[in-house]
DRENMI-286800 format. One record per residue (C-alpha): residue in one letter; residue number from 1; x, y, z. Coordinates in steps of 0.25 Angstrom, whole numbers, plus 5000, padded with zeros to 4 digits. Layout:
<pts>
<r A; k NUM; X X; Y Y; Z Z>
...
</pts>
This chain:
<pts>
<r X; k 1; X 5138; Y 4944; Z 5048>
<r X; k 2; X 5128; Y 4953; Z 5042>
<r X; k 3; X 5116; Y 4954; Z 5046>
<r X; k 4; X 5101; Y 4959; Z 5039>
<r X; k 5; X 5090; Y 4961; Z 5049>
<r X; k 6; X 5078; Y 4962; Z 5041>
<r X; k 7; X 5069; Y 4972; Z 5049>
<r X; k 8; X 5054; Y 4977; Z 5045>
<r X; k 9; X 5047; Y 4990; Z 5052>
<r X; k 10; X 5032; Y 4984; Z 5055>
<r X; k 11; X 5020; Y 4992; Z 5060>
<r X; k 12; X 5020; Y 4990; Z 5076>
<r X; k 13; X 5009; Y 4978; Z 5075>
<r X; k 14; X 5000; Y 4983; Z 5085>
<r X; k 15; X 4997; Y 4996; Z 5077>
<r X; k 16; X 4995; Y 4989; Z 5063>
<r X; k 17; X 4984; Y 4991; Z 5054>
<r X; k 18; X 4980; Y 4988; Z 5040>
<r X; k 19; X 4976; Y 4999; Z 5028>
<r X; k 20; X 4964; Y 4992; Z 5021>
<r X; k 21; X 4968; Y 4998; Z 5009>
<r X; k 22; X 4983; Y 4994; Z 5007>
<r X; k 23; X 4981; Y 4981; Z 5013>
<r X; k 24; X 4994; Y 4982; Z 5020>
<r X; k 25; X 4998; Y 4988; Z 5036>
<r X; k 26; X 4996; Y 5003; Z 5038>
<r X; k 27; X 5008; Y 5009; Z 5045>
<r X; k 28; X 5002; Y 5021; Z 5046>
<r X; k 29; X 5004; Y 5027; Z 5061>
<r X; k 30; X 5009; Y 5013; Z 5063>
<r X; k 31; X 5021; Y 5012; Z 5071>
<r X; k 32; X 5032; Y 5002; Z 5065>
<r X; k 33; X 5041; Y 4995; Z 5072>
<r X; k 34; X 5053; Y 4984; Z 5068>
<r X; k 35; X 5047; Y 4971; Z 5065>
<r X; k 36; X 5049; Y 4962; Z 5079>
<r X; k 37; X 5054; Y 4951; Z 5072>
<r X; k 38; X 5064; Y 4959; Z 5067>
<r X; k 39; X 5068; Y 4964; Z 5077>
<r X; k 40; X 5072; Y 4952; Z 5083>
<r X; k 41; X 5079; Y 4949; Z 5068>
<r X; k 42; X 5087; Y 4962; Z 5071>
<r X; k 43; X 5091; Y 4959; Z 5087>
<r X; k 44; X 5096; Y 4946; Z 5082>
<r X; k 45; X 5104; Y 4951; Z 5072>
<r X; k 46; X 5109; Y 4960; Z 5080>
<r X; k 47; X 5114; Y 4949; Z 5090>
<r X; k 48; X 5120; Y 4942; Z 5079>
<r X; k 49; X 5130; Y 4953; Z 5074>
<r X; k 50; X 5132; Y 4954; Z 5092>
<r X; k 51; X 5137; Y 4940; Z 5090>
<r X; k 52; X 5143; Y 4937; Z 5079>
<r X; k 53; X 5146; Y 4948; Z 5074>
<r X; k 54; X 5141; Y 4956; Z 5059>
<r X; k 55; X 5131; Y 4968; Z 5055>
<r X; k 56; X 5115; Y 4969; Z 5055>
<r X; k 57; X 5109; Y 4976; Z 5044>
<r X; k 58; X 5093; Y 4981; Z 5047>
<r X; k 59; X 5087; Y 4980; Z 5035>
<r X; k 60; X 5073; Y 4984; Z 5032>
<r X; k 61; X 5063; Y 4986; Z 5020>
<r X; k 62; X 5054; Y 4996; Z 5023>
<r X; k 63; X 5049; Y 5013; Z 5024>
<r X; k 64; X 5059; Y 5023; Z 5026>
<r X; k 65; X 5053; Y 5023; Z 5043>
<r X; k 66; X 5058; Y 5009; Z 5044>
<r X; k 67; X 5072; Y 5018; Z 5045>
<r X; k 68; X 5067; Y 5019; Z 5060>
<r X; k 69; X 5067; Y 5003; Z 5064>
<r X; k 70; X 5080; Y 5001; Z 5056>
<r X; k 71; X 5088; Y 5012; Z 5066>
<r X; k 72; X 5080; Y 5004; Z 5077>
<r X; k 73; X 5086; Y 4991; Z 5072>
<r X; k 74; X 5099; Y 4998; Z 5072>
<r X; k 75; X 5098; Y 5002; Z 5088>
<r X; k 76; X 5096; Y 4988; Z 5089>
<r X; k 77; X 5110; Y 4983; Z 5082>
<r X; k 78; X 5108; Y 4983; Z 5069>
<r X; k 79; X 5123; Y 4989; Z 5061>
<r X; k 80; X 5114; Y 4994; Z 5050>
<r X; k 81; X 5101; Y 4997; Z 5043>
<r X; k 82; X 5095; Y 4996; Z 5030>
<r X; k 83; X 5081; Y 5001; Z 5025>
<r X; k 84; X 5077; Y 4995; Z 5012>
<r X; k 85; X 5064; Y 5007; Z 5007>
<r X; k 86; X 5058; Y 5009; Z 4995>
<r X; k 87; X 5044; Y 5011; Z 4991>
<r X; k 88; X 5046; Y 5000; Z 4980>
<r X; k 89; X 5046; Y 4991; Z 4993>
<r X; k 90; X 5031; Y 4994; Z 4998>
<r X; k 91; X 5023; Y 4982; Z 4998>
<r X; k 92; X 5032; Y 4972; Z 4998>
<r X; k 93; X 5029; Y 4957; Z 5002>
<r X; k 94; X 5037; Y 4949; Z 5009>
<r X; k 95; X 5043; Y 4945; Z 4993>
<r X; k 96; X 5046; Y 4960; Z 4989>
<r X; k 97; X 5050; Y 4962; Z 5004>
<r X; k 98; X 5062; Y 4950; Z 5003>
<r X; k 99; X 5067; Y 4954; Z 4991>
<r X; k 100; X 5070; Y 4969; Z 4994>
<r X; k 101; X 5076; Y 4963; Z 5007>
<r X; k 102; X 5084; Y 4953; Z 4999>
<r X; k 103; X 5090; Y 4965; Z 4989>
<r X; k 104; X 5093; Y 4975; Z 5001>
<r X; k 105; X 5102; Y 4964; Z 5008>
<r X; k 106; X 5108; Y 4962; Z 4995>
<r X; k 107; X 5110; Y 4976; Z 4994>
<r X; k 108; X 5115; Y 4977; Z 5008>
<r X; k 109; X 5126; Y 4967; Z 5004>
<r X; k 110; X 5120; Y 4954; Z 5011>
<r X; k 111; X 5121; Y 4948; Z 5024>
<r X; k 112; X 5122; Y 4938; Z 5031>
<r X; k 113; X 5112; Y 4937; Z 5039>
<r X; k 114; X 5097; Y 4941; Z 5036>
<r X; k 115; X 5087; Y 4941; Z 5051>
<r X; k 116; X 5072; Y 4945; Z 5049>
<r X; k 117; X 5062; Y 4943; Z 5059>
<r X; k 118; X 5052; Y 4931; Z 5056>
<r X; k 119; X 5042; Y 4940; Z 5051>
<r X; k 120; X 5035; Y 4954; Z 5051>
<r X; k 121; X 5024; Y 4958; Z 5059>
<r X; k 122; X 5016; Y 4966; Z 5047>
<r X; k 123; X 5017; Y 4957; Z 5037>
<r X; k 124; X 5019; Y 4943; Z 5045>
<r X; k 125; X 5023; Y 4935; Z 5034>
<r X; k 126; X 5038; Y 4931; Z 5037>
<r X; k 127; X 5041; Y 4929; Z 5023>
<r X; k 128; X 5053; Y 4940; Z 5022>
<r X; k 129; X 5063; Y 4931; Z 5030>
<r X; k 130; X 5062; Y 4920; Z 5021>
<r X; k 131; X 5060; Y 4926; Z 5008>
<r X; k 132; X 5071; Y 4936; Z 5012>
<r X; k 133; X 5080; Y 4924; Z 5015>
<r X; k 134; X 5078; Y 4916; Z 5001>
<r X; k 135; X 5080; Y 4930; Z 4993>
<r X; k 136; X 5094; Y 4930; Z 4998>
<r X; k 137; X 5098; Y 4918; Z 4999>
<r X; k 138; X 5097; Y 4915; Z 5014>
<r X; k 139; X 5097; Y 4904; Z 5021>
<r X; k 140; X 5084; Y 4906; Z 5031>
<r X; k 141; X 5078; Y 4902; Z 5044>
<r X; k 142; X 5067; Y 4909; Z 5050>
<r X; k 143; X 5062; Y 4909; Z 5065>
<r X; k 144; X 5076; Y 4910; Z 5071>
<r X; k 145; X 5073; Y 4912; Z 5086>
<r X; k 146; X 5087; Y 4911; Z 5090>
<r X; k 147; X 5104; Y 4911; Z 5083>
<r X; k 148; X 5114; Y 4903; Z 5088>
<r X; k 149; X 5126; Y 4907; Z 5083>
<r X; k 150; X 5133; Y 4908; Z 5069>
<r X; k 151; X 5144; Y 4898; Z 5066>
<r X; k 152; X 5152; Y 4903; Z 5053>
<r X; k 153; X 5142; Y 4905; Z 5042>
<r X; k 154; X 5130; Y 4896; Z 5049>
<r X; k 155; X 5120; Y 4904; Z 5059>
<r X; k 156; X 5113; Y 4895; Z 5070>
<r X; k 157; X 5099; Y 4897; Z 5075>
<r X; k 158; X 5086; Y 4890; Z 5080>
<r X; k 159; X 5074; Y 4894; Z 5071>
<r X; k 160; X 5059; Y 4893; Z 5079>
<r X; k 161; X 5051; Y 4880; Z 5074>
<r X; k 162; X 5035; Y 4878; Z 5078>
<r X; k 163; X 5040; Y 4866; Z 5087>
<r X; k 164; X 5053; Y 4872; Z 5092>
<r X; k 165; X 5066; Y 4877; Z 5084>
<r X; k 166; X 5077; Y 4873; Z 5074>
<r X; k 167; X 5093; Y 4875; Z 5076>
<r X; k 168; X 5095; Y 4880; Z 5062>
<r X; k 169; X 5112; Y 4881; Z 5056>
<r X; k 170; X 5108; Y 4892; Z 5044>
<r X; k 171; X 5121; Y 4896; Z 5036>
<r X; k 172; X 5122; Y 4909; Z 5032>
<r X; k 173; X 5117; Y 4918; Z 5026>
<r X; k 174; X 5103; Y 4918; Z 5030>
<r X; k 175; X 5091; Y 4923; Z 5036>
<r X; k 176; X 5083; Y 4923; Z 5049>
<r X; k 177; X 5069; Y 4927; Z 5053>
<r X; k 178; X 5069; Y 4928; Z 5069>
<r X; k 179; X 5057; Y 4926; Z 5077>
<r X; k 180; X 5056; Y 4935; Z 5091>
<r X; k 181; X 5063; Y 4923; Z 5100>
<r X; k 182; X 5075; Y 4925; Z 5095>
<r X; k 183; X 5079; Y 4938; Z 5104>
<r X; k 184; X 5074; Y 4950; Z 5111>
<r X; k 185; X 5079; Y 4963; Z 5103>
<r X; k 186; X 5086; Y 4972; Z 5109>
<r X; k 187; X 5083; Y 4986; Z 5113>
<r X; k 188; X 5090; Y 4998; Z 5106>
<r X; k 189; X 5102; Y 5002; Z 5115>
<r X; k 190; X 5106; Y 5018; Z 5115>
<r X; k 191; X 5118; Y 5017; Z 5106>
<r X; k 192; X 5109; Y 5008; Z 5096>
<r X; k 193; X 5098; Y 5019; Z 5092>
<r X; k 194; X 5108; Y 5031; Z 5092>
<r X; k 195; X 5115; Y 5022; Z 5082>
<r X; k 196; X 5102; Y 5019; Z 5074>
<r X; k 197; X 5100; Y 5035; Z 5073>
<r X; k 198; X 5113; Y 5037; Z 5066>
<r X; k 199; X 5114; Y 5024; Z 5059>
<r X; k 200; X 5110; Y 5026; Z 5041>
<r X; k 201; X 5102; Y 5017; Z 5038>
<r X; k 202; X 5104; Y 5011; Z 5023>
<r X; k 203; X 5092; Y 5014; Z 5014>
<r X; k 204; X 5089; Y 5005; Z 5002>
<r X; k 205; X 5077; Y 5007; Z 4992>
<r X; k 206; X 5074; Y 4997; Z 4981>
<r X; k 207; X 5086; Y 5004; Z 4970>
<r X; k 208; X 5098; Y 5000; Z 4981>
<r X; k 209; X 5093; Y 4987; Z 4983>
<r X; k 210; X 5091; Y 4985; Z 4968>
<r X; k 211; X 5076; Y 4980; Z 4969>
<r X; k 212; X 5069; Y 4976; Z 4958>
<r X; k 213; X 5057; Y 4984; Z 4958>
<r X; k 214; X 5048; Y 4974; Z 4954>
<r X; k 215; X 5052; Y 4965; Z 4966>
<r X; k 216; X 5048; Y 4976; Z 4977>
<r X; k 217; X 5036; Y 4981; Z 4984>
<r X; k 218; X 5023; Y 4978; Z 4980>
<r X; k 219; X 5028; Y 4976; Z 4964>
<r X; k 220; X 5036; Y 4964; Z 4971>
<r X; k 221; X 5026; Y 4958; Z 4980>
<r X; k 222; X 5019; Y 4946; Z 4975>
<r X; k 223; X 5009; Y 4947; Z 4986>
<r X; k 224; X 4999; Y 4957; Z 4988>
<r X; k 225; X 4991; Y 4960; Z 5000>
<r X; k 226; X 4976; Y 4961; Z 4994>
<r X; k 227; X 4969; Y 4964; Z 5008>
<r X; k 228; X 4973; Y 4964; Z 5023>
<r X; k 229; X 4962; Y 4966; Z 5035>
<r X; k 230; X 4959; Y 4960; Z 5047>
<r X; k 231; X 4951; Y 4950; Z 5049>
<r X; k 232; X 4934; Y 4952; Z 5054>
<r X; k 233; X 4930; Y 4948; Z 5067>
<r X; k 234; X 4922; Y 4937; Z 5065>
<r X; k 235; X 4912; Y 4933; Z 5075>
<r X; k 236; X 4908; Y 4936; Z 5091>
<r X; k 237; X 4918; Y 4940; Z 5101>
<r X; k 238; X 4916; Y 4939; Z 5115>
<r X; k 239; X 4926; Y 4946; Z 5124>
<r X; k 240; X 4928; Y 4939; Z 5139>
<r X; k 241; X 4929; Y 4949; Z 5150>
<r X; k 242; X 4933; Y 4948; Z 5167>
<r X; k 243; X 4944; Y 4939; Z 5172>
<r X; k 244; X 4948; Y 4926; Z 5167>
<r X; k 245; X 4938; Y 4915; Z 5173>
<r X; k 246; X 4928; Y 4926; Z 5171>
<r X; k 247; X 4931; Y 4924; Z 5156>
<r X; k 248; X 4931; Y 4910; Z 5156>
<r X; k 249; X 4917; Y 4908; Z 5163>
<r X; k 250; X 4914; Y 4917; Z 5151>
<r X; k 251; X 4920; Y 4909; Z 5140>
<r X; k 252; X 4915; Y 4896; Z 5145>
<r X; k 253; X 4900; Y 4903; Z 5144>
<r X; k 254; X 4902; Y 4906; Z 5130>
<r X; k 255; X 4908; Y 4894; Z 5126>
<r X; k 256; X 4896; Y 4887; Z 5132>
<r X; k 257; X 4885; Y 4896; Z 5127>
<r X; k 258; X 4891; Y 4891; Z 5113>
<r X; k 259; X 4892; Y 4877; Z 5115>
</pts>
């Protein structure tokens, strides 16, 4: 079975910030850092090949520095690595995004098997998994929290629901967005990152995947970002001090004083 973990390099979210004038996250002396949901995407196809037996491929779209998490997500069991980077891809949405994703798995030869985490911390759309599924193909279920087993061509798993889950039989090939309770990822073992600093990683820009221009970056987007800020405080804040019946007695005096 082969296997496509769909990994994204994200600014470490307790260090984002927004430039004003692109309208779009500066990474600028940000650290970035593998998106967390992917992460789990990665462990779990890592567990998969374990069992059952097959290869994971790491495949990312992003800047030539995103070559750092792709050897991190080697340590951690993947067989191989694959950056997709091009400047044609800046701006992409989530559309232009899928289909470059879609033409480097064809260009990779395939799979059987395609795990993306259920979204992306920067953009939080969640859009890539499914989109990416119906480009290929796929047969889709998101919010997998946990795999059963694989019997012949069928894979079996519970997907998270609002009011509890569902025992889903989902043929394949297909695709899966994880959520975080589906494992705990592993740690890097010693033999794993010596083999990420020796291990090529594939490059692809948009001629080896044989994009079509007008399908990538911001030409291919049919959304635009017009203006990002965050929001005004609006009205009076009151902060409580001293220990917690301390700060009640304070609360019940405000609320009082406004009735």
């Amino acid at each position: 079975m082969k296997i496509v973990c769909c990994l994204k390099q994200v600014p470490d979210a307790k260090n984002v910030r927004l430039d004003p004038k692109t309208n779009t996250l500066s990474r600028e002396g940000v650290q970035s850092i593998m998106n967390p949901y992917d992460r789990h995407a990665l462990e779990e196809g890592v567990r998969l090949k374990e069992k059952f037996g097959g290869t994971v491929v790491a495949l990312s779209m992003g800047p030539p520095q995103a070559e750092e998490m792709l050897r991190d997500a080697v340590a951690c069991g993947a067989d191989e690595a694959v950056l997709v980077s091009d400047r044609a891809f800046a701006g992409s949405d989530t559309w232009a995004t899928t289909y470059t994703l879609t033409m480097a798995i064809k260009a990779i030869g395939g799979c059987d098997l395609v795990l993306c985490g259920k979204q992306a911390i920067d953009g939080d759309t969640a859009q890539v998994g499914p989109g990416l599924a119906h480009r290929l193909g796929f047969a889709y279920a998101s919010y997998a929290r946990k795999v059963h087993g694989l019997e012949g061509n069928d894979l079996f798993l519970q997907r998270m629901m609002d009011d509890g889950y569902d025992e889903l039989r989902i043929s394949l090939p297909a695709l899966l967005t994880v959520v975080k309770e589906i494992n705990e990822p592993r740690i890097p073992s010693l033999k794993g990152k010596m083999r990420a600093k020796k291990v090529e990683i594939l490059r692809l820009d948009a001629a080896a995947i044989q994009a079509d221009p007008a399908c990538l970056g911001l030409a291919g987007s049919p959304t635009k970002v017009f203006r990002v800020f965050a929001p005004e405080l609006r009205g009076e804040r009151t902060m409580l001090n001293g220990a917690a019946h301390e700060q009640v007695s304070q609360l019940a005096a405000i609320l009082q004083s406004i009735v």
